[in-house]
N, CA, C, O and CB atoms as a CASP TS submission, in Angstrom:
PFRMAT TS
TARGET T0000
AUTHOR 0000-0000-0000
METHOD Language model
MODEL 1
PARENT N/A
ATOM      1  N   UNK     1     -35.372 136.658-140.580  1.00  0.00           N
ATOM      2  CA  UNK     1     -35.208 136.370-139.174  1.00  0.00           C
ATOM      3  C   UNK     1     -34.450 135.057-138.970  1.00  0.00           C
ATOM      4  O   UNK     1     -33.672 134.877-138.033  1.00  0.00           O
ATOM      5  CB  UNK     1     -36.565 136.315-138.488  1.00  0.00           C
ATOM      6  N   UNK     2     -34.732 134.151-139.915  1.00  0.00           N
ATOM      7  CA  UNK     2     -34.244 132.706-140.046  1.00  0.00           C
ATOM      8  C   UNK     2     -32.499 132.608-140.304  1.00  0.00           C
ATOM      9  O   UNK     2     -31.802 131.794-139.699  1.00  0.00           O
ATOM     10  CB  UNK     2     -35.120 131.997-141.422  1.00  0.00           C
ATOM     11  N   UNK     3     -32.058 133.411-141.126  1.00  0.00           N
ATOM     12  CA  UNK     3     -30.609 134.283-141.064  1.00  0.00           C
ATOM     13  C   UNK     3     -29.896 134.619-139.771  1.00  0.00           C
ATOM     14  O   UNK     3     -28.777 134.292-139.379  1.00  0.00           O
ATOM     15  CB  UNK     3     -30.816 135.663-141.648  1.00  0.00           C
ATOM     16  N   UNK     4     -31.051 135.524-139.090  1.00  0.00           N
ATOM     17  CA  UNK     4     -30.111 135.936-138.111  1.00  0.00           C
ATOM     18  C   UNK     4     -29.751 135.405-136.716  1.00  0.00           C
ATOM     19  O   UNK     4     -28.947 135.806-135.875  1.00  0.00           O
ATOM     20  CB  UNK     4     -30.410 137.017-137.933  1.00  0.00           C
ATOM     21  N   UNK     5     -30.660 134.309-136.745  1.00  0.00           N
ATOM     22  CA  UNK     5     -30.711 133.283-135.911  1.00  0.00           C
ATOM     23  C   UNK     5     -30.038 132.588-136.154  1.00  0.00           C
ATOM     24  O   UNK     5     -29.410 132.363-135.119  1.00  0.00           O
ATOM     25  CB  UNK     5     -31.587 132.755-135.730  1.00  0.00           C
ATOM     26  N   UNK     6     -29.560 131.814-137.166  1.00  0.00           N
ATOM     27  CA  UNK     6     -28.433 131.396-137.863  1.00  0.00           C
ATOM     28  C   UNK     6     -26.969 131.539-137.468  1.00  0.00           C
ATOM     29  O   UNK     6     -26.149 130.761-136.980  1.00  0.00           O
ATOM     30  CB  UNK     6     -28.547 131.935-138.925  1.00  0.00           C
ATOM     31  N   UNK     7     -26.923 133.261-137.990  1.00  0.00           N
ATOM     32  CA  UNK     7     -25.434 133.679-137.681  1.00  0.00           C
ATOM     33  C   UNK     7     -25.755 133.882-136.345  1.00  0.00           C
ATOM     34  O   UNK     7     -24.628 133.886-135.849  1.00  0.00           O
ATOM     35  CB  UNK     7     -24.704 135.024-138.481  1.00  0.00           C
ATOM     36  N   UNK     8     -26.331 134.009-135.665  1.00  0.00           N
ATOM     37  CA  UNK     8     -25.661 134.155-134.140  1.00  0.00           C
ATOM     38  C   UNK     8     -25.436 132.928-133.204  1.00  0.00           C
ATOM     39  O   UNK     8     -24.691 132.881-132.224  1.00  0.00           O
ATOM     40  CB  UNK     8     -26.572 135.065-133.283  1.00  0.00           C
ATOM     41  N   UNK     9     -26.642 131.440-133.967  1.00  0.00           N
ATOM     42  CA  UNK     9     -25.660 130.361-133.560  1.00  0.00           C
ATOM     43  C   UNK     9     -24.676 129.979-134.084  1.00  0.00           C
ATOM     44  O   UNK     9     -24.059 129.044-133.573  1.00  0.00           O
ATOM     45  CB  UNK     9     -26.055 129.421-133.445  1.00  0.00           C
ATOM     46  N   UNK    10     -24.199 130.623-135.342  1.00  0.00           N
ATOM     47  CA  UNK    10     -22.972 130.117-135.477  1.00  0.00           C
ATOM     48  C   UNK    10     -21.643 130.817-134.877  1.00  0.00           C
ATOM     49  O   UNK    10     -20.538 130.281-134.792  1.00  0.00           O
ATOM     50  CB  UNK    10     -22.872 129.985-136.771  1.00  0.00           C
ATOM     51  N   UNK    11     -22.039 132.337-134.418  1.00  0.00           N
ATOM     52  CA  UNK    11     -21.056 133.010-133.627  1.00  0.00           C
ATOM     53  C   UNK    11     -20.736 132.331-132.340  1.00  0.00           C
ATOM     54  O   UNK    11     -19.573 132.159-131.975  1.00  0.00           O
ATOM     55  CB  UNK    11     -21.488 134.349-133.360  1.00  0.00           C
ATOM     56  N   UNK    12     -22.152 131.808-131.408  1.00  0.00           N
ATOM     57  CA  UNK    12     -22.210 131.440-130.286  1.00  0.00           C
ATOM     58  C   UNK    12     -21.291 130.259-130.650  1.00  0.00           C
ATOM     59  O   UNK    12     -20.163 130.462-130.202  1.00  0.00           O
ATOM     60  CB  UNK    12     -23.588 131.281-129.688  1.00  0.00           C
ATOM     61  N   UNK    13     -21.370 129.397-131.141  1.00  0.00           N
ATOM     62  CA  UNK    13     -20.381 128.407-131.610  1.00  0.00           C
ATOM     63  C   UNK    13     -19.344 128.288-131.756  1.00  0.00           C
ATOM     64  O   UNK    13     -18.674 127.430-131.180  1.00  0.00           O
ATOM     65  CB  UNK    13     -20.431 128.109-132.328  1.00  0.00           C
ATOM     66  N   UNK    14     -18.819 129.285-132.737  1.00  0.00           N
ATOM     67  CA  UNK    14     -17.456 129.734-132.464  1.00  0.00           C
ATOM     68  C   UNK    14     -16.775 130.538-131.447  1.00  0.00           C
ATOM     69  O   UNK    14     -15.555 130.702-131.448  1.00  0.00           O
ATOM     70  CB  UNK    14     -17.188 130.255-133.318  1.00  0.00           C
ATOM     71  N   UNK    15     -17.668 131.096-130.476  1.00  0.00           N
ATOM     72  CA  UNK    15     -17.575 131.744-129.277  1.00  0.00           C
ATOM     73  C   UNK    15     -17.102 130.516-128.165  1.00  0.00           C
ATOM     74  O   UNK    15     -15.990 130.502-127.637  1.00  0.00           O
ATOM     75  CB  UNK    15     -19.055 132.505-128.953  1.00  0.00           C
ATOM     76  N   UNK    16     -17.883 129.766-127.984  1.00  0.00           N
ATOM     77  CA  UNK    16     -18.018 128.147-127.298  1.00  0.00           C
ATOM     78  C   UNK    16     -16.562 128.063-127.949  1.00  0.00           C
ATOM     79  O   UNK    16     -15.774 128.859-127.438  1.00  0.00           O
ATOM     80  CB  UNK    16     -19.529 126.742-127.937  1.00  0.00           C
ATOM     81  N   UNK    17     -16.072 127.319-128.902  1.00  0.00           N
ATOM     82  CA  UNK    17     -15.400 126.539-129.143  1.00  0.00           C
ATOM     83  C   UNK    17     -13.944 127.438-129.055  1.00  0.00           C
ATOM     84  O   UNK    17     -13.121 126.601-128.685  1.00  0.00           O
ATOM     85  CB  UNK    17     -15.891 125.849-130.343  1.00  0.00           C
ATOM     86  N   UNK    18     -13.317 128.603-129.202  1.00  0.00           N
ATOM     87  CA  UNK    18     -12.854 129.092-128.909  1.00  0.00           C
ATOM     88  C   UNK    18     -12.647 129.501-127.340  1.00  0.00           C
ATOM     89  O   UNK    18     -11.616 130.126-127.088  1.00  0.00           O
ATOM     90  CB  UNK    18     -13.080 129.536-129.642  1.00  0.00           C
ATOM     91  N   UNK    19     -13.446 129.233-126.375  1.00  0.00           N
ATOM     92  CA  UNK    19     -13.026 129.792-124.893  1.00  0.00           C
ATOM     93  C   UNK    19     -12.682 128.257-124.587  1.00  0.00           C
ATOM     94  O   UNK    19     -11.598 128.256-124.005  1.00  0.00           O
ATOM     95  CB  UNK    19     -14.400 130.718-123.730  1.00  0.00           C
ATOM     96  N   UNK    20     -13.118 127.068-124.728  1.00  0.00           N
ATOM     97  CA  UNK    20     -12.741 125.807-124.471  1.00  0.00           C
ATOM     98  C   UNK    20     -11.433 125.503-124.997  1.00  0.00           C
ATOM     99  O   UNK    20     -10.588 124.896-124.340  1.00  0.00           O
ATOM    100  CB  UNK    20     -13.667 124.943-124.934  1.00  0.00           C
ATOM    101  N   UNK    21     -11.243 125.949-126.265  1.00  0.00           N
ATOM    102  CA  UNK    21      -9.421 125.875-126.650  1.00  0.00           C
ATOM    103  C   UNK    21      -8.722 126.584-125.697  1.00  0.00           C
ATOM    104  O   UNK    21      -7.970 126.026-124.899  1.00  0.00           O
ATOM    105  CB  UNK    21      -8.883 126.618-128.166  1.00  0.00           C
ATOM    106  N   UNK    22      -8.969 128.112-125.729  1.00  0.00           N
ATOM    107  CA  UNK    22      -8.224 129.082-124.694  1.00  0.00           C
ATOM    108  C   UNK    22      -7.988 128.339-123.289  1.00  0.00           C
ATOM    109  O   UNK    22      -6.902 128.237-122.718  1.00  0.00           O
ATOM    110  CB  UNK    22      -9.172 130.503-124.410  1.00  0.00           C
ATOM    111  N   UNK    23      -9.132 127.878-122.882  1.00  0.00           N
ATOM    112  CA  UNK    23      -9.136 127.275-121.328  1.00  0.00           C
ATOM    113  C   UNK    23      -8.349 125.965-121.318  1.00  0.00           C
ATOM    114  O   UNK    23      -7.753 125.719-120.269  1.00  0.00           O
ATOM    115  CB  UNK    23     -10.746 126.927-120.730  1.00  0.00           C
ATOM    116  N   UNK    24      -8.233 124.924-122.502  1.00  0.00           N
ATOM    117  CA  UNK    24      -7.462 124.031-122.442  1.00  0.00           C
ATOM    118  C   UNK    24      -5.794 124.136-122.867  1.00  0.00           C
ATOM    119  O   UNK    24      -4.968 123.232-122.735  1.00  0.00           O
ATOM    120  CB  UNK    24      -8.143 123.216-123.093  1.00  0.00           C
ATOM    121  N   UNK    25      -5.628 125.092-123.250  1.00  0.00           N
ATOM    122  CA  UNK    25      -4.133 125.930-123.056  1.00  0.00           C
ATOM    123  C   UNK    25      -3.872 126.122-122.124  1.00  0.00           C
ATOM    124  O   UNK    25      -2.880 125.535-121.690  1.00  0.00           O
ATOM    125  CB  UNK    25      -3.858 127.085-123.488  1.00  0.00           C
ATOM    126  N   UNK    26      -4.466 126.883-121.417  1.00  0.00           N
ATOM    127  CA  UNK    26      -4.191 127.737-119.913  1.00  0.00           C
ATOM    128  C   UNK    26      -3.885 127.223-119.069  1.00  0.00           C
ATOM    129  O   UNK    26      -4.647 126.687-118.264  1.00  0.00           O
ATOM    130  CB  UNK    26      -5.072 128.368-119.281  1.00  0.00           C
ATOM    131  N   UNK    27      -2.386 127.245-119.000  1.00  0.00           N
ATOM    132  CA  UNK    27      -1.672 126.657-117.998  1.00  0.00           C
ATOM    133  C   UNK    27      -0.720 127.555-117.039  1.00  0.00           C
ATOM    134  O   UNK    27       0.126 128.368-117.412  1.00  0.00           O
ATOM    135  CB  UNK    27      -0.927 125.680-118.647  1.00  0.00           C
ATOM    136  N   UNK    28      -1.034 127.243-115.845  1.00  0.00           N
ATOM    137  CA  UNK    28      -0.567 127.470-114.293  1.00  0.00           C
ATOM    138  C   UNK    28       0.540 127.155-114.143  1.00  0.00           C
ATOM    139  O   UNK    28       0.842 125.976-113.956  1.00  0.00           O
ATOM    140  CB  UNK    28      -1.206 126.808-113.259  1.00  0.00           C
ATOM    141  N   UNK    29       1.693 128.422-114.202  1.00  0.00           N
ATOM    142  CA  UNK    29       3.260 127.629-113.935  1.00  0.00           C
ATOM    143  C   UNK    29       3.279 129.315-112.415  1.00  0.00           C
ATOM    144  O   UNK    29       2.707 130.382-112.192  1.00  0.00           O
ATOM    145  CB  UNK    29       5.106 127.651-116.153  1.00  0.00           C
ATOM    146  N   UNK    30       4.277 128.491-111.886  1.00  0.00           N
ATOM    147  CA  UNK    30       4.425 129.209-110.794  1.00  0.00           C
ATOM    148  C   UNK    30       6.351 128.810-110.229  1.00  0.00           C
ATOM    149  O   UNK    30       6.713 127.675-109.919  1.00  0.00           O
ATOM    150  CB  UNK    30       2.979 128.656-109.640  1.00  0.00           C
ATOM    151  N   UNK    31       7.225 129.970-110.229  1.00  0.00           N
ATOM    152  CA  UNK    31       8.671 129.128-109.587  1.00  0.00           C
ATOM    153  C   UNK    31       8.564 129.525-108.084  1.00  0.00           C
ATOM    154  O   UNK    31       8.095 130.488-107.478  1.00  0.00           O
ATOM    155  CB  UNK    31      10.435 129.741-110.315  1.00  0.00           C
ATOM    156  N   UNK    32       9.207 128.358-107.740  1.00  0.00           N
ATOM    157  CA  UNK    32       9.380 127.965-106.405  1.00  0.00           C
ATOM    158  C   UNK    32      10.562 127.409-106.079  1.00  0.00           C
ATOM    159  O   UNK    32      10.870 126.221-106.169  1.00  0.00           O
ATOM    160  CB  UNK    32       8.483 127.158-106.038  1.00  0.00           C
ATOM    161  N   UNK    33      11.120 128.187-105.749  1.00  0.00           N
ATOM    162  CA  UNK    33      12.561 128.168-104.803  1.00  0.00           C
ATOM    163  C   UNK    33      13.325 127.263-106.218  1.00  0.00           C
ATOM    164  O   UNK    33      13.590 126.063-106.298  1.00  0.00           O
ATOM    165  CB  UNK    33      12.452 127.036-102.749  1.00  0.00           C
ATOM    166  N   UNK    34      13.554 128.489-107.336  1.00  0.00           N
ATOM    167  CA  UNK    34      13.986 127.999-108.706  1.00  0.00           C
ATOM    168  C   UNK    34      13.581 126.806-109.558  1.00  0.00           C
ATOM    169  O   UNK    34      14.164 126.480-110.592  1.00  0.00           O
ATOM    170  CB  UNK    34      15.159 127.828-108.608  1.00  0.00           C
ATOM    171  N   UNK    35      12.665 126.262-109.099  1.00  0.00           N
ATOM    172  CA  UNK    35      11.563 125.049-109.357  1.00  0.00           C
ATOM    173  C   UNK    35      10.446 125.318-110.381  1.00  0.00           C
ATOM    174  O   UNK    35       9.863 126.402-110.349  1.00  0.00           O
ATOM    175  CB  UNK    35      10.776 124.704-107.987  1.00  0.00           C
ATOM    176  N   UNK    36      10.248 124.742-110.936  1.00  0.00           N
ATOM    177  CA  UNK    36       9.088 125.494-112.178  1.00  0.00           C
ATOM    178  C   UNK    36       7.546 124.496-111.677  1.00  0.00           C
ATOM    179  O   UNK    36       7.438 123.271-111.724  1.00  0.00           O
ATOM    180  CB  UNK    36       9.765 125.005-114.505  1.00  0.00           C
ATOM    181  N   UNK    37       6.707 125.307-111.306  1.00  0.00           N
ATOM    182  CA  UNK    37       5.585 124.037-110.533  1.00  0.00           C
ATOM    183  C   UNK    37       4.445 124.438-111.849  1.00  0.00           C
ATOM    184  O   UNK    37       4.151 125.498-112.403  1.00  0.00           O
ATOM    185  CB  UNK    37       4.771 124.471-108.276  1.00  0.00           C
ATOM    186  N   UNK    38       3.963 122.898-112.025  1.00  0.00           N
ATOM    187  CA  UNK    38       2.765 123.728-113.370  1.00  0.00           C
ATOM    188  C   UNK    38       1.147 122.664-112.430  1.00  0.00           C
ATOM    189  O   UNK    38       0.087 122.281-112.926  1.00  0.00           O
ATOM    190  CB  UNK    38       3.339 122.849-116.167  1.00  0.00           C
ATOM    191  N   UNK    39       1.600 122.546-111.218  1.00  0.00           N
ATOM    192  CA  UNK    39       0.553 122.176-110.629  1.00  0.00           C
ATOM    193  C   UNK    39      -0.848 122.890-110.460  1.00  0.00           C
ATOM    194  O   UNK    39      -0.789 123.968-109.870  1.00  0.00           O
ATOM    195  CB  UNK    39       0.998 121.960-109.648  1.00  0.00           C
ATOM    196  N   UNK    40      -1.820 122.566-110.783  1.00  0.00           N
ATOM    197  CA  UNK    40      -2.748 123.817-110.827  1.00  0.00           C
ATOM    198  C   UNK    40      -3.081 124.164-109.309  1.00  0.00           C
ATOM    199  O   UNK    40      -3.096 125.361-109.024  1.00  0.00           O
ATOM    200  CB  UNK    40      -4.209 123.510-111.729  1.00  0.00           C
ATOM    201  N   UNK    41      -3.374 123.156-108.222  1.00  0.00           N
ATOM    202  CA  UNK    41      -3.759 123.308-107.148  1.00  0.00           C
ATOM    203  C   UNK    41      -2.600 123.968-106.726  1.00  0.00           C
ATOM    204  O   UNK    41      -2.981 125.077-106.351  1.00  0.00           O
ATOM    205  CB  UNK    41      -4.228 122.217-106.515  1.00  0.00           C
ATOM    206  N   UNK    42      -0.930 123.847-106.535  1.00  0.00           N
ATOM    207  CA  UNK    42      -0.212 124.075-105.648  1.00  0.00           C
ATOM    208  C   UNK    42      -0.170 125.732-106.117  1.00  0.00           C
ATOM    209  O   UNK    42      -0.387 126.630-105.304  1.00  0.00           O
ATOM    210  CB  UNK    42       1.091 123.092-105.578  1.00  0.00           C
ATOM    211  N   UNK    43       0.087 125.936-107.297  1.00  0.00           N
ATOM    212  CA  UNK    43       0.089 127.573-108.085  1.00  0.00           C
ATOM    213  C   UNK    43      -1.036 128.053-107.615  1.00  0.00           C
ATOM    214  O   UNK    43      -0.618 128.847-106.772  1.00  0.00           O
ATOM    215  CB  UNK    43       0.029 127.728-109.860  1.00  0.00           C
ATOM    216  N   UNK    44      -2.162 128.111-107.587  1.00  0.00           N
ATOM    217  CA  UNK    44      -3.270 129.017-106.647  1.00  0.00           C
ATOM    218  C   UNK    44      -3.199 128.761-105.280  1.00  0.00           C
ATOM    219  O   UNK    44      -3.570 129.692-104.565  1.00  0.00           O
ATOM    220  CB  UNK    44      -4.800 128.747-106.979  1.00  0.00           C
ATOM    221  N   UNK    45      -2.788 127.663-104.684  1.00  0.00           N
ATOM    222  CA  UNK    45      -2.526 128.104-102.949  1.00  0.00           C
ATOM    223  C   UNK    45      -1.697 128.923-102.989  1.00  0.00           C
ATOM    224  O   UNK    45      -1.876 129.761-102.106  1.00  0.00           O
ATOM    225  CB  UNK    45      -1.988 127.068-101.854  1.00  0.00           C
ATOM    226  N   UNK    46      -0.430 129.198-103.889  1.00  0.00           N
ATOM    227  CA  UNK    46       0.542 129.850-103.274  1.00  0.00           C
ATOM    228  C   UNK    46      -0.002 131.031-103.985  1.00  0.00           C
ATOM    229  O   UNK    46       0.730 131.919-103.548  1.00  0.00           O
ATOM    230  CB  UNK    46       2.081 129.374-103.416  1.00  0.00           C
ATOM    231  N   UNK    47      -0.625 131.461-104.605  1.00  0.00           N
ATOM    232  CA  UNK    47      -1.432 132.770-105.292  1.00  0.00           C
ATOM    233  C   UNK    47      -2.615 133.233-103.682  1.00  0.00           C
ATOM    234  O   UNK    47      -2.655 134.133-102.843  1.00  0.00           O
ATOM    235  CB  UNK    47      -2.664 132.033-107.238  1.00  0.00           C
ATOM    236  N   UNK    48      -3.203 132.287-103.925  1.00  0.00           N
ATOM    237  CA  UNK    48      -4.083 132.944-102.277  1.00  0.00           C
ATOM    238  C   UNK    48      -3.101 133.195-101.342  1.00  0.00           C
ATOM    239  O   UNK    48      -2.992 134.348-100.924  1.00  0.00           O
ATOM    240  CB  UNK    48      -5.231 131.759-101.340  1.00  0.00           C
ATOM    241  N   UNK    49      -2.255 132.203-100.878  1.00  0.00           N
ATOM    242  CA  UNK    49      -1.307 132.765 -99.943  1.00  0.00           C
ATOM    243  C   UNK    49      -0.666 133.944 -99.769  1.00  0.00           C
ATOM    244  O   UNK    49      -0.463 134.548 -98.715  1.00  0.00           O
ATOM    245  CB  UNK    49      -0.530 132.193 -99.948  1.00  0.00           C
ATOM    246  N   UNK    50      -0.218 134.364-101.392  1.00  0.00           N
ATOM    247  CA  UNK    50       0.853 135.884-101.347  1.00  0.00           C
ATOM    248  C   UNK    50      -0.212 136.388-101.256  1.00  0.00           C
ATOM    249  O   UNK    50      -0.289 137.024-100.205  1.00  0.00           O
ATOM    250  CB  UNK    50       1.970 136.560-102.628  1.00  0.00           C
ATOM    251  N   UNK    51      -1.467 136.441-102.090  1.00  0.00           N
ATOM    252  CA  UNK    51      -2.564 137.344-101.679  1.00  0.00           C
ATOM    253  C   UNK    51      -3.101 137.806-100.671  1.00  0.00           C
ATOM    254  O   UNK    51      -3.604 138.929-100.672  1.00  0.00           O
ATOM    255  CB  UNK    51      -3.316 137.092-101.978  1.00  0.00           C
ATOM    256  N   UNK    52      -3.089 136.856 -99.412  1.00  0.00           N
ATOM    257  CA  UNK    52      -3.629 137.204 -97.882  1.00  0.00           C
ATOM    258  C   UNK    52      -2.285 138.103 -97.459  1.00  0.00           C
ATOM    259  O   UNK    52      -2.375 139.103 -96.747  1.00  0.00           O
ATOM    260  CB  UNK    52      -3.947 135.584 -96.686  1.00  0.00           C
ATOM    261  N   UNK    53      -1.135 137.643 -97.955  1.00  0.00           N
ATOM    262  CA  UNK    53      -0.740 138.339 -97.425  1.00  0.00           C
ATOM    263  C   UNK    53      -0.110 139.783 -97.369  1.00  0.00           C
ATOM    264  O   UNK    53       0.536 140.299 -96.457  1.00  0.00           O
ATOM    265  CB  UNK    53      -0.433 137.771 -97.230  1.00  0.00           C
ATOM    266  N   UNK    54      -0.658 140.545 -99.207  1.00  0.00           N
ATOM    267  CA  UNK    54      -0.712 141.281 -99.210  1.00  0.00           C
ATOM    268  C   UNK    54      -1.567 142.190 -98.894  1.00  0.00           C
ATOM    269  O   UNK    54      -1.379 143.402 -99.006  1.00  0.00           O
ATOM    270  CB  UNK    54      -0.418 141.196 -99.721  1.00  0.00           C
ATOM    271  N   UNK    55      -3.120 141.342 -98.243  1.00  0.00           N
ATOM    272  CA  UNK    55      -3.954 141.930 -98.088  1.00  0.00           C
ATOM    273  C   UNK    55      -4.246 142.122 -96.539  1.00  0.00           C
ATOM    274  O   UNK    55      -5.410 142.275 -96.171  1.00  0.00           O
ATOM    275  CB  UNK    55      -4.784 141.434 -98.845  1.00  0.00           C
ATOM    276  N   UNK    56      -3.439 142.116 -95.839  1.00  0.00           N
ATOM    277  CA  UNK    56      -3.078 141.782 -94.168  1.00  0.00           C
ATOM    278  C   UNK    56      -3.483 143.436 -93.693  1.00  0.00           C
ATOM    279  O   UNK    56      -4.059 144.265 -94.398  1.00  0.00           O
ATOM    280  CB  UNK    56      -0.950 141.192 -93.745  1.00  0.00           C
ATOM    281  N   UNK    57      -3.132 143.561 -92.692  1.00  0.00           N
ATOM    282  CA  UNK    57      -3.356 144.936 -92.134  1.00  0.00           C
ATOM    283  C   UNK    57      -1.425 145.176 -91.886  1.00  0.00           C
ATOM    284  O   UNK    57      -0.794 146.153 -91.482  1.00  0.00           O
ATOM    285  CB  UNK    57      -4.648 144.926 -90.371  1.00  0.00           C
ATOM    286  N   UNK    58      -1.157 144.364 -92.156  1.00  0.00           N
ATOM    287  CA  UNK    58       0.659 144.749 -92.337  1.00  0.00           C
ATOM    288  C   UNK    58       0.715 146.488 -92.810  1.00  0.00           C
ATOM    289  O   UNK    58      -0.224 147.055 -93.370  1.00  0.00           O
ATOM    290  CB  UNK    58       1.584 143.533 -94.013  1.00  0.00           C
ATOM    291  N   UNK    59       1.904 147.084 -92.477  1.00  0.00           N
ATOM    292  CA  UNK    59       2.025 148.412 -92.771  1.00  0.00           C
ATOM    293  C   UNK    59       2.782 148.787 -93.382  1.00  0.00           C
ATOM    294  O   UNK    59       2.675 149.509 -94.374  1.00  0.00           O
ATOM    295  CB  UNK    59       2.092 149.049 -92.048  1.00  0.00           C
ATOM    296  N   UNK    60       4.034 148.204 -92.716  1.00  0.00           N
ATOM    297  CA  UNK    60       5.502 148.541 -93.384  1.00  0.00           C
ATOM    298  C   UNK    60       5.789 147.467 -94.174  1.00  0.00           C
ATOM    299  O   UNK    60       6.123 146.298 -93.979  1.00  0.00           O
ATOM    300  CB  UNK    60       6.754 148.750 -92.360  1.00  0.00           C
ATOM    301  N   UNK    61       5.427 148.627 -95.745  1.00  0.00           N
ATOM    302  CA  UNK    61       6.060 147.853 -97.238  1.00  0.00           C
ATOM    303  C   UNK    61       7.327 147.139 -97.152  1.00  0.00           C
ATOM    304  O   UNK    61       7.403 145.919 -97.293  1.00  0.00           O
ATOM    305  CB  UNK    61       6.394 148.932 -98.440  1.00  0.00           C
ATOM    306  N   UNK    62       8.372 147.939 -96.908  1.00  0.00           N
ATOM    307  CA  UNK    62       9.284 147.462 -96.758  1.00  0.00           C
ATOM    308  C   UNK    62       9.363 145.742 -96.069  1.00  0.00           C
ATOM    309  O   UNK    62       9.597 144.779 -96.800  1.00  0.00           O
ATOM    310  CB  UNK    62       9.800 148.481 -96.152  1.00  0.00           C
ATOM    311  N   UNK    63       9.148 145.627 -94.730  1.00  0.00           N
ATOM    312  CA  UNK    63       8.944 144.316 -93.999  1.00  0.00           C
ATOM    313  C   UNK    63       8.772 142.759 -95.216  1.00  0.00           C
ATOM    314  O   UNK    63       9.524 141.829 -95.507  1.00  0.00           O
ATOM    315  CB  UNK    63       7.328 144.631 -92.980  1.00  0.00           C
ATOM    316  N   UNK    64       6.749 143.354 -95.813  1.00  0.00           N
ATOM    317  CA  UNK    64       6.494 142.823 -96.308  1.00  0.00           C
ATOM    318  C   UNK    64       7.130 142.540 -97.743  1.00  0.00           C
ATOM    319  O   UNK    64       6.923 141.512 -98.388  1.00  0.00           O
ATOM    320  CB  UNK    64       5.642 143.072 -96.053  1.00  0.00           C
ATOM    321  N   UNK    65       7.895 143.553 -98.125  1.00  0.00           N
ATOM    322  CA  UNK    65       8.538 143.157 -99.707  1.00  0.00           C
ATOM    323  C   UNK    65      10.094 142.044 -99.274  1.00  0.00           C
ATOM    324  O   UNK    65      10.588 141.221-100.044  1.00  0.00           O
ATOM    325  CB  UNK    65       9.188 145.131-100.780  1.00  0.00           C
ATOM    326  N   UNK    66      10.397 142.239 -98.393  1.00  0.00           N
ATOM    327  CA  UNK    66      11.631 141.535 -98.256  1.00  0.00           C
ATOM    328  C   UNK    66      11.288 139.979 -97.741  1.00  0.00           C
ATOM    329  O   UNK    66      11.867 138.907 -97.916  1.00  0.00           O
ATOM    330  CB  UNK    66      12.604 142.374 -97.196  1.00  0.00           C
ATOM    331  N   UNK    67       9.920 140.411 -96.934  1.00  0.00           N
ATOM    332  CA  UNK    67       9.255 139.004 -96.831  1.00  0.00           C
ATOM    333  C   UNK    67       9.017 137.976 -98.127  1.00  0.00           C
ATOM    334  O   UNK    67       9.088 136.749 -98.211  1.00  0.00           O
ATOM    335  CB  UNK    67       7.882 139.277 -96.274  1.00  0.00           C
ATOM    336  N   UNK    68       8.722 138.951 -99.039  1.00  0.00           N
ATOM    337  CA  UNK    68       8.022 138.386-100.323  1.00  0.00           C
ATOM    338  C   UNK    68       9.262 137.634-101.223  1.00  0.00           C
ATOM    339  O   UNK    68       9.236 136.446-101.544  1.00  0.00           O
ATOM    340  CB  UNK    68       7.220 139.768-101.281  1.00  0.00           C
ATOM    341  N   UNK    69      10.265 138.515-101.532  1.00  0.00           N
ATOM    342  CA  UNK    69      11.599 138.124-101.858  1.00  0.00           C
ATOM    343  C   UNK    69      12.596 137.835-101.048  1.00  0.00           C
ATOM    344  O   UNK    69      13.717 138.229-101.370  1.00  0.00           O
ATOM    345  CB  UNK    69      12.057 138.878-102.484  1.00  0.00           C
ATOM    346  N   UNK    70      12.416 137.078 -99.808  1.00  0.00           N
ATOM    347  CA  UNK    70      13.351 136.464 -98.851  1.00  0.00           C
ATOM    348  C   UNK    70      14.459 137.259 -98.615  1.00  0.00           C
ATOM    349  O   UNK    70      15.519 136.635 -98.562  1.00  0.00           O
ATOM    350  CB  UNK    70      13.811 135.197 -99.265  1.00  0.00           C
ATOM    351  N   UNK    71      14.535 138.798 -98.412  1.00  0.00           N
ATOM    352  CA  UNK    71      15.585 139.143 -98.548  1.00  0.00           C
ATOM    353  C   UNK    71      15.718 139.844 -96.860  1.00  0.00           C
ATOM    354  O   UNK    71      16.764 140.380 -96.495  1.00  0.00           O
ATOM    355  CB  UNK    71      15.716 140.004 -99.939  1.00  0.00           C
TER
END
């Protein structure tokens, strides 16, 4: 029993120490008007933002895709 308690803190461990590397990699780049932003706050406003506004009661795809790509 003393074993298996063992290996599973040592999995949990390497579990831990592995999502803290992953998470300290993980970086937020977002372009903006050909701009490369690696701001973490400004890259999720503008992530909620396109998000509301794909999630609008808007109808016509069209409207909204040309909205999306300024076209």
């Amino acid at each position: 029993m003393r074993r298996i308690a063992a290996v599973a803190a040592s999995l949990a461990l390497i579990v831990t120490l592995g999502v803290r590397l992953y998470n300290k990699n993980n970086v937020c780049v977002s372009f903006v008007d050909g701009r490369k932003v690696t701001d973490r706050e400004v890259v999720m406003n503008d992530v909620d933002n396109i998000l509301a506004d794909l999630l609008t009661d808007r109808t016509d795809m069209e409207e909204l895709l040309n909205d999306f790509f300024d076209k």
